[in-house]
C-alpha positions in Angstrom: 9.5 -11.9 17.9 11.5 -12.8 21.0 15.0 -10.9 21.4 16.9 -15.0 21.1 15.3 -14.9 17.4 16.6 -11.3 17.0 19.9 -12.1 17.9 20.5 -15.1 15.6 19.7 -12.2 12.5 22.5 -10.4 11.2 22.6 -6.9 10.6 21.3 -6.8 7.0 18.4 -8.9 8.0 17.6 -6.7 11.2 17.6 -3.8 9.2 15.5 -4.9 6.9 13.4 -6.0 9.3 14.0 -2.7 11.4 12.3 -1.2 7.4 9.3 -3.3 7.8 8.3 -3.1 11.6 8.6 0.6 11.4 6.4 0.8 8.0 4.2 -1.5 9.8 3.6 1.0 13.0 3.0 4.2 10.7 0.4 2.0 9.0 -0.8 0.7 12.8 -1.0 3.9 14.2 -2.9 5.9 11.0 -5.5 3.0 11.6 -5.5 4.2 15.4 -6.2 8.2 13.6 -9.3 6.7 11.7 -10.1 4.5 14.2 -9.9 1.4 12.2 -7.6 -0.3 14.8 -9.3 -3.4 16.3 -6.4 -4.7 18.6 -4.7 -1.3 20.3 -1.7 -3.9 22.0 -0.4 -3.7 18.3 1.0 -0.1 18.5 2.9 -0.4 21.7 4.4 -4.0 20.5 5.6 -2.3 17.3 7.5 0.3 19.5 9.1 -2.0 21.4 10.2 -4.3 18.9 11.9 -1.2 17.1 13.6 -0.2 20.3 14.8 -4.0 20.4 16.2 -4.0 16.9 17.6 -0.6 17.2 19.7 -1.7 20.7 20.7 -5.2 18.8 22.0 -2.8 15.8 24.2 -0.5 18.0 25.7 -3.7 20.1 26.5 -5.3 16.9 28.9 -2.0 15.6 
């Protein structure tokens, strides 16, 4: 998701998204443990995109 689509959310919608992307890393990165994890670009993506909607959350306050 590019940061102009993140900006456009409000806060109730970017922390409901900030809920899912971070469910969706612990999920990505227990994959990694088992090593189930077919496309490794997924983990770091995830991370960023939480640090995006964490900054987007604090300038919104």
């Amino acid at each position: 998701m590019k940061a102009k689509e993140l900006r456009q959310k409000n806060q109730v919608e970017l922390q409901e998204l900030l809920k899912q992307t971070k469910k969706e890393y612990v999920e990505v990165t227990f994959q990694q443990a088992i090593r189930k994890l077919k496309a490794h670009t997924d983990i770091p993506k995830k991370r960023k995109l939480i640090a995006q909607i964490q900054t987007l959350l604090k300038e919104q306050q």
